[in-house]
C-alpha positions, 0 to 999 in steps of 0.5 A: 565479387573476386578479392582483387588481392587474393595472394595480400593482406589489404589494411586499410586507413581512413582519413587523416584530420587536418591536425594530424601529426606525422606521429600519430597517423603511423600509430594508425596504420601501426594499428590497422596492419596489426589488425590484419597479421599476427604481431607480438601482442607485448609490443608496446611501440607503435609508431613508425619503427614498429610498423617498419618492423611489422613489415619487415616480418610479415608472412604475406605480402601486404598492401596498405590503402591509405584514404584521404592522406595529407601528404606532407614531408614526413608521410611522404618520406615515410611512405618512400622508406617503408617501399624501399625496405620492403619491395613486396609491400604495395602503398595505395595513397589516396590525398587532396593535397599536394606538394613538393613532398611527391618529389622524394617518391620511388621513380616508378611511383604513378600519381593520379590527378582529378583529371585521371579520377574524372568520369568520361563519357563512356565510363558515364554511359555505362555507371547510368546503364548499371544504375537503371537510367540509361541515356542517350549520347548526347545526355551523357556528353551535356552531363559530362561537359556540365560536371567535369566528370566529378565522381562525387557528382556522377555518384548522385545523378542516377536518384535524380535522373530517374525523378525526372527523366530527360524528354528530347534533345530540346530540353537542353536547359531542362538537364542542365537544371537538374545537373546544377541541382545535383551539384549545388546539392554536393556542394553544399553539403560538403561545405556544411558538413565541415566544420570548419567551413560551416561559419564561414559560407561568406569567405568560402563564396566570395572566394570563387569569385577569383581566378585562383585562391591563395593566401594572399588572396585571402588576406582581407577575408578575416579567415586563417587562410592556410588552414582556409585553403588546406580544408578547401583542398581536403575536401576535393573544392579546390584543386592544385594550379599546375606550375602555381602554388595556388589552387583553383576551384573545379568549373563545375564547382565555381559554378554552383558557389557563384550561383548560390553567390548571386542569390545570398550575397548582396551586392558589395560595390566598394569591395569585389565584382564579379568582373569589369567588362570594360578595364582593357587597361587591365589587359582583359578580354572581357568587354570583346568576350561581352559583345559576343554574349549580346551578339550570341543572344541576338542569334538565339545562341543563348546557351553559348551566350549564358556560357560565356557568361559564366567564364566572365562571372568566374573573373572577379577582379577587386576594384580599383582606379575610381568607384564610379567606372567600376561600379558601372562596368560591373552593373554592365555586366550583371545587366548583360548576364541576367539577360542572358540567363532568363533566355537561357532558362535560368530565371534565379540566375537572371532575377539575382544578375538583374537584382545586383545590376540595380544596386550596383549601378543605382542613379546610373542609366544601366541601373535604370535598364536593370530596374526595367528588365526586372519589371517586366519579369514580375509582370511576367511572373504575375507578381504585380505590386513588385513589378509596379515598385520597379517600374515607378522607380525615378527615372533621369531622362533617357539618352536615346543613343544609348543601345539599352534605352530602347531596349529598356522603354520597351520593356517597360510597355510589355511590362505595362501591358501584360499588368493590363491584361492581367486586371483585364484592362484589355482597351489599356492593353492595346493603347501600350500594344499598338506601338510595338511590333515583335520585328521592331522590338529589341531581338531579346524582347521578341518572344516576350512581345509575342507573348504579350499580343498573344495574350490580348488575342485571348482577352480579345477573343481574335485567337486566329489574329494572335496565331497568324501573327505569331507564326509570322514571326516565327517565320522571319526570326526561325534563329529566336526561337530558341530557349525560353523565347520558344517555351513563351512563344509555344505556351502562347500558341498552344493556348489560341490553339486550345481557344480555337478548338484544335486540341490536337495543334496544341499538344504537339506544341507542348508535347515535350515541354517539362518547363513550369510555364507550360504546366497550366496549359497541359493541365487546360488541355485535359480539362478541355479535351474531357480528361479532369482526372489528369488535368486534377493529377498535373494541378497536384503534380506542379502546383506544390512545386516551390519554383511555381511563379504566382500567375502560373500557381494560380492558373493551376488553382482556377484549373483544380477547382475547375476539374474537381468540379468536372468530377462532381467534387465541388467540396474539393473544388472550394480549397483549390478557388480559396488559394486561386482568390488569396492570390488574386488578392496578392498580386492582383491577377483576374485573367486565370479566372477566365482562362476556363471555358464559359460551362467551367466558369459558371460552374465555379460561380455556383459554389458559393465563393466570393470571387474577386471580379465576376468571374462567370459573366467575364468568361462568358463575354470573353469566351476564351476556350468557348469549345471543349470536348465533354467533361461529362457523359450523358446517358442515351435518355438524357441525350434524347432529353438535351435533343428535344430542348435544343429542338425546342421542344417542351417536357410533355412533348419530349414524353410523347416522343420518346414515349415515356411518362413526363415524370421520367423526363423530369427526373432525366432533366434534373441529371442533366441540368446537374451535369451541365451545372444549369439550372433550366432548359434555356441554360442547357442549351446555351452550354450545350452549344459550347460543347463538343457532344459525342 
């Protein structure tokens, strides 16, 4: 790399300490300039007249790069004096802070804001390309939109953008999760890495949720707020408000506070709220800004709803008028917002909204709606005993003129109905079932419910009854399939698709999914189409992942066990239908016991483990995948052997005809009954059947 100063001397200074006086820091520039041109060494002054002289004297022109400067009066008017006295010399400023003191810069001074410094699209473009992950446009236009163009976010996208790569232009929400991580990563570790923030996590999050930060804002926080605000600032969190003396967090970085707000801080009714939908007489625009997101959820617009949302969330007001309104409105909004996020494929944000909507709006109707919503997505989840805690809380008698209320007693029968399905109560199932219909159904509930009669086909084995009605669906809402109501709605569909034997169907609607929901349907995939090598390699890849919802950690158990055994590992199978039954125990989940085909389940019968229900006679009956592409290879003798039993020929006749000794078609039925995990001529041909032989 070229000097770009080949003709100057370049003495750099690192940054000052919060408590820096004006004094001290000259002495460090004194220095780092001596370092660099020869000076008297018997000099014993070393402040600000010393480095005026230095200057004054040098040889080569010099240019002084100072990095992180506070930039109060006294450096500020230091830096004007030493540009005036020397026109040769160059002062490159690098500060956070701001203030009045900029006005007693030279005229033809240029200051740069974070705006000037912020990554833009083309300058992203080619950092990824340089740094071995080129994307396409509209990746690097959704990562910019996301950040702000932050360098110090842009700086760390390339580890992450490589460890997961973008698969479509469908998977919006796929890169703003790896976007959010990257900046709730910086973020907080520039918040720990501070001393002076690292005790005060709460102040710092609680201060996000206002419009713009000042020390009068921060009056109540128990914190010294001009040193408060000033490390803030230092650290690049916040920034200055034009034509304000307050400052402001970046949207990149309130984001990330508020979501790390929403799950660490519980709910404070009787201090701050994130935002009082309903205060017109506040002169806000929140509740019109509100009806947009339920209207934009409606439409399957959910990222421009979860969008809207996080501007509203940005708005914290402090209470006041009467606790009871306020309380309310803010339960409204959490309500609304928690929606929003889940079908925007934000599960945290929506448990965490939901979770504040509770308990901020408990013994009130919206608290109500809150607790059911949150039932069923424990149910969804596969956590059972949380999701029947919700839905047994205490209920007053709904109005049914309220929008919620239908909303709300719908979610409770999905709700209910996949806790049947799940302990394989599949009359129960349908008894809740019956009444609800995906057209009828709250638009925010359609996925859900498709995937809750989805779900029964499968239990019901009336796999074509679910896709019909399904693609019906579709049919009629196009505009809902969108978010996580088509990441549902494709898993359900892909796995009729598997249990009705066309692999290929089934695929092409996952195809470029990354989400965890379909990962035990990808693994089922392979498992079915003869590949357990990589339906074992996906079990490993996404059942360690710490985001794994129980139901789909123990789908991916049942599945490595299945595949271990396909492998003819039963010892590494048995860890694997260990964590499968310790779930099960857990949550009460038996339906991924008969997510297998009937050969896989009655293999995992065979090893000698206590299963919670009977998995192998349950698989069987239900035959949910009853076909599959062989997971074992037979030899041409003992495909010769398997021949012979299904034409219901005997050992000794099989000899005969294959004109070999009745000894060799022994040994030949003893491989074949170990691949087919059978254990006589009968069984062989009954798991035959189920096969899709070669």
């Amino acid at each position: 790399m070229t000097d770009p100063e080949p003709c100057r001397v370049i003495a750099y200074v690192g940054p000052s300490t919060a408590d820096s006086a004006a004094d001290r820091y000259w002495t460090r520039i004194f220095d780092s300039v001596r370092r660099c041109i020869d000076i008297d060494a018997s000099r014993t002054s070393r402040g600000f007249a010393a480095l005026r002289t230095a200057l004054s004297t040098a040889d080569t022109p010099v240019t002084l790069v100072l990095d992180g400067t506070r930039l109060d009066e006294d450096v500020a008017e230091g830096i004007g004096t030493l540009l005036a006295d020397e026109p040769t010399l160059r002062i490159v400023v690098a500060t956070r802070t701001t203030s009045s003191a900029g006005a007693g810069m030279p005229s033809d001074t240029r200051i740069l804001t974070s705006a000037d410094l912020a990554f833009t699209v083309d300058e992203t473009t080619a950092y990824l390309r340089d740094a071995g992950v080129p994307q396409e446009r509209w990746v690097v236009e959704r990562i910019v939109h996301r950040t702000g163009g932050l360098p110090a976010v842009i700086g760390r996208l390339p580890t992450a953008l490589s460890s997961a790569p973008i698969p479509g232009a469908t998977e919006l929400e796929h890169l703003d999760r790896i976007v959010d991580a990257v900046i709730d990563s910086v973020t907080a570790r520039t918040i720990k890495n501070e001393p002076l923030l690292a005790h005060l996590l709460r102040p710092v999050l609680m201060s996000a949720m206002t419009d713009s930060l000042t020390c009068a804002s921060l009056a109540e926080s128990g914190v010294d707020a001009p040193t408060f605000v000033t490390t803030l600032e230092s650290l690049g969190l916040v920034e200055s408000v034009p034509g304000s003396p307050a400052r402001a967090y970046p949207d990149a970085v309130r984001r990330s506070l508020l979501r790390r707000a929403v799950a660490d801080l519980p709910a404070e009714p009787t201090r701050t709220y994130l935002v009082v939908p309903g205060a017109v007489d506040r002169g806000s625009d929140s509740a019109a800004l509100l009806g947009q997101v339920v209207a934009l959820r409606k439409e399957g617009r959910f990222a421009e709803a979860a969008s809207i949302c996080d501007d509203l969330a940005s708005r914290a007001v402090s209470s006041s008028g009467t606790p009871e309104t306020t309380v309310v409105s803010d339960a409204a909004f959490c309500f609304q917002a928690g929606l929003t996020y889940f079908f925007a494929v934000r599960p945290h944000e929506a448990m965490g909204m939901l979770r504040r909507a509770r308990s901020a709006g408990a013994g009130t109707p919206v608290g109500e709606d809150a607790a059911a919503v949150l039932g069923l997505m424990h149910a969804l989840r596969g956590e059972g005993p949380e999701a029947r805690a919700a839905l047994s809380t205490d209920r007053s008698p709904r109005r049914h003129h309220r929008n919620n209320a239908r909303l709300a007693h719908t979610a409770e029968q999905i709700a209910a109905a996949l806790l049947a399905i799940d302990r394989l109560e599949s009359d129960v199932a349908l008894d809740i079932l019956v009444d609800i219909e995906a057209s009828t159904a709250p638009n925010e509930l359609w996925a859900l419910t498709l995937y809750a009669q989805g779900s029964l086909a499968l239990l019901t084995h009336t796999p074509m009854d679910g896709l019909r009605r399904i693609k019906a669906e579709i049919r009629k809402h196009p505009e809902l399939h969108a978010g996580y109501n088509a990441v549902l709605v494709n898993a359900i569909r892909a796995d009729l698709e598997l249990a009705l034997g066309d692999f290929d169907r089934a695929r092409n609607l996952v195809a470029d999914s990354t989400h965890l929901f379909t990962a035990p349907v990808h693994a089922r995939m392979r498992l079915l189409t003869g590949d357990p090598a990589g339906s074992e390699a996906l079990v490993h890849h996404y059942g360690t992942d710490p985001n794994c919802t129980p139901r789909q950690a123990m789908e991916l158990a049942v599945l490595g066990a299945a595949a271990a055994c396909a492998l003819g590992r039963d010892t590494e199978a048995r860890p694997h239908l260990d964590r499968a039954i310790a779930l099960s125990q857990q949550t009460g989940l038996l339906r991924p016991f008969t997510m297998v085909s009937p050969l896989m389940a009655r293999h995992l019968g065979s090893l000698g483990v206590d299963l919670p229900t009977a998995a192998e006679p349950t698989a069987l009956d239900t035959a949910t995948y009853p076909k599959s592409k062989p997971v074992v290879r037979l030899t041409p003798r003992e495909r010769a052997v398997l021949d012979g039993l299904i034409a219901g020929r005997s050992a000794r006749t099989i000899a005969k005809v294959e004109f070999v000794s009745v000894n060799t078609v022994k040994t030949q039925l003893r491989s074949l009954y170990r691949k087919l995990g059978v254990n006589s001529g009968k069984d062989a041909v009954i798991a035959a059947r189920h096969l899709m032989l070669d």
